[in-house]
N, C-alpha and C positions, 0 to 999 in steps of 0.2 A: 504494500500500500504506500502509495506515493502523495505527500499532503505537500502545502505551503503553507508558511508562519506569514500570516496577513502582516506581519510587522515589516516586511521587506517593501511592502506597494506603502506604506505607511503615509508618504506624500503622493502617492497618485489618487489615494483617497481625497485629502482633503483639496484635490485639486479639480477631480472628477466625482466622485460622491463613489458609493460603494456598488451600484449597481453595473456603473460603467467598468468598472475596474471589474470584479469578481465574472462579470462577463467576457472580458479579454483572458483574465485566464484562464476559464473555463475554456475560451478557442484554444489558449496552448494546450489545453491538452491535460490539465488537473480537472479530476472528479472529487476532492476534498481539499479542503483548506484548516488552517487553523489558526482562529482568530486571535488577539489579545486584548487585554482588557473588554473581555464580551456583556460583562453586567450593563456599564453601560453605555452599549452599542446595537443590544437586543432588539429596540425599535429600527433601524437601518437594517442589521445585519438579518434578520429573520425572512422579509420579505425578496430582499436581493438573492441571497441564499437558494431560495423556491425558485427563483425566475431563473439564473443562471443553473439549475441544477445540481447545485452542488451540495457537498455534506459537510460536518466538522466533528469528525471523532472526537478530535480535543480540541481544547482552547485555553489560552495562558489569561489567569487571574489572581489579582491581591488577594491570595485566599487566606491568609493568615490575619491580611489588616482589615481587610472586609465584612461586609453584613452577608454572612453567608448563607443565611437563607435566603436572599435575594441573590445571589452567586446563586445557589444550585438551583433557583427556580427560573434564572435566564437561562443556563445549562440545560435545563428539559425543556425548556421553549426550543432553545436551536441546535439540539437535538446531538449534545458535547458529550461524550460519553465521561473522558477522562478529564478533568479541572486541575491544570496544572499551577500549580504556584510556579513564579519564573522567577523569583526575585528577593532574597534573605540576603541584606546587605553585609561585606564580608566583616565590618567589625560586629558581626553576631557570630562570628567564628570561631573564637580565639582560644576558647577552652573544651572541655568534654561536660562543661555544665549548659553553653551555649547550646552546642549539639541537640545535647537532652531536652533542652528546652523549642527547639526548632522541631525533634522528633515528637515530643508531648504533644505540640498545638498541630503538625499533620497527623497523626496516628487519633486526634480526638475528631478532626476533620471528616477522615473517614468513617470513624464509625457513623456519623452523620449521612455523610454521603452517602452509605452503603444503604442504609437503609428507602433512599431513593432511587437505588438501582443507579447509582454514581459512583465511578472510582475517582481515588485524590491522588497525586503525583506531584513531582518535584525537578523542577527542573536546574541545571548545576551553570555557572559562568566558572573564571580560574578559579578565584580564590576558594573553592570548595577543594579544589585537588592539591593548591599550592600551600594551606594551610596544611600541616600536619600536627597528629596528636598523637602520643607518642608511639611515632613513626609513621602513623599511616594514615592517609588523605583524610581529610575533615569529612569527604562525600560517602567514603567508605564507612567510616565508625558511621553516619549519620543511617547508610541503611542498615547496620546491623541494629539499630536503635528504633525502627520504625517494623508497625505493625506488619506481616506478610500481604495487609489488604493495600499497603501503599506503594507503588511504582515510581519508576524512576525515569523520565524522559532526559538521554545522555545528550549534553551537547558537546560533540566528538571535536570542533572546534578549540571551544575554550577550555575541555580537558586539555588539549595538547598544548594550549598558549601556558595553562598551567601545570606544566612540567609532567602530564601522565603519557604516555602510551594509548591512543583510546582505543586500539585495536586489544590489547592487553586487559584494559580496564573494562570492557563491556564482556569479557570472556570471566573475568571475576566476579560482576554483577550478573552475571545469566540470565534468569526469567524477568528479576525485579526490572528486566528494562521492558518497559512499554512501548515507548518509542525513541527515535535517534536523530538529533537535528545535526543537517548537513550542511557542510558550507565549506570552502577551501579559501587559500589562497597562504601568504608565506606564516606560518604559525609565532610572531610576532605580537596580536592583539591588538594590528595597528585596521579597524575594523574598514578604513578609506581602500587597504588594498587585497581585499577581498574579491575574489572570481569565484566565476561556474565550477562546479566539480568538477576533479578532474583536469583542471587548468592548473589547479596548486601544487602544494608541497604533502598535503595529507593524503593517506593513504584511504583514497574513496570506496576503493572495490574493496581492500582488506577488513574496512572498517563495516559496512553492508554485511560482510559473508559473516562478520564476529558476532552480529546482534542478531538477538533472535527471530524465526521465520516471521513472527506474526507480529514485530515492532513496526510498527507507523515510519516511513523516513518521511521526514521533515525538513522539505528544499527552505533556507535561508541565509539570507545578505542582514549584519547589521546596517552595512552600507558599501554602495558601490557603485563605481567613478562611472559606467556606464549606463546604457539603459537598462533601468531593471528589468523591463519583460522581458528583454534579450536576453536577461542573466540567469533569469528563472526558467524560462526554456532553455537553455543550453543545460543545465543539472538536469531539467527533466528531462532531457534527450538521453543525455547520458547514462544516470541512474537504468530506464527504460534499455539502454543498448546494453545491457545486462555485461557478466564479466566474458572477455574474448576467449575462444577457445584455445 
């Protein structure tokens, strides 16, 4: 399953509105997307959504700082299966109490969400893999702390900006990954010189074959010096031309 993080067309939106946009990539060739901050965007995003045909398994949200019952009842409107939190700033890092405390508020998440026929997830930037506690990435202790109902959406990017292996680290985390956001270009962090898959320095196909059959990838640009629909089709070309024989 091949999505897009709406956060890539992020200014084509507010320059075109969401119908114009979600319809052009629905011509490249994406049958789901995934939104961010969807609570509140549910009025745009619901109707566009229908017209262009598209789906949104997940969707990234302030689930932690949010009114989450309003979070999961825009999620069963547009129809989000997994509600990612994308964003625990890294000074909530710094110790194994932090951890605990980031594990406590998703692991109480879900049990909510579950109950709606909702899964909660997590999604990682560096400083999740560059912090370590004693020894071993913040992201790591962090699932071993978290319920087995909560997932882990890898972004294979910014593991590698923060000194992991992502090809390595998604074979550590196994099932817990839900889905895998993609994105290339020199593993730096410098997010201006970002390209299509494939065109970088990460290893695109190794990282694919490493996650599991049934992880969501997740084509995205924090940003990038050309046109993004041209950026976001060429990953999805790619991806799509599967590994050569």
């Amino acid at each position: 399953m091949t999505s897009v993080q709406l956060y890539s067309v992020r200014d084509a939106f507010a320059a075109d509105g969401y119908s114009d946009v979600l319809a052009r990539l629905a011509a490249i060739g994406f049958d789901q997307v995934e939104p961010f901050d969807f609570a509140n965007r549910a009025d745009e995003l619901a109707p566009a959504l229908e017209a262009a045909g598209l789906t949104a398994p997940s969707g990234h949200v302030g689930l932690l700082s949010g009114d989450q019952e309003a979070i999961f009842a825009a999620a069963g409107r547009l129809g989000i299966g997994l509600v990612v939190e994308p964003f625990v700033p890294a000074e909530q890092w710094t110790d194994l109490a932090d951890v605990q405390r980031i594990a406590d508020g998703l692991n109480a998440a879900a049990g909510r969400a579950a109950e709606l026929g909702l899964r909660v997830g997590y999604h990682n930037h560096a400083w999740e893999l560059s912090t370590r506690i004693d020894g071993v990435a913040a992201l790591e202790v962090l699932a071993g702390l978290l319920d087995p109902a909560v997932l882990l959406e890898v972004d294979t990017y910014w593991a590698s900006v923060g000194g992991e292996d992502p090809v390595a680290l998604l074979g550590r985390l196994g099932d817990r990954v839900a889905a895998i956001h993609i994105k290339d270009g020199p593993a730096g962090g410098v997010t201006a010189d970002q390209v299509p898959a494939g065109q970088g320095t990460l290893p695109i196909r190794d990282i694919v074959a490493a996650a599991p059959a049934s992880a969501i990838q997740v084509v995205e640009f924090d940003a990038y010096a050309g046109d993004i629909f041209e950026g976001v089709a060429s990953s999805l070309a790619f991806l799509r031309a599967g590994t050569p024989a």
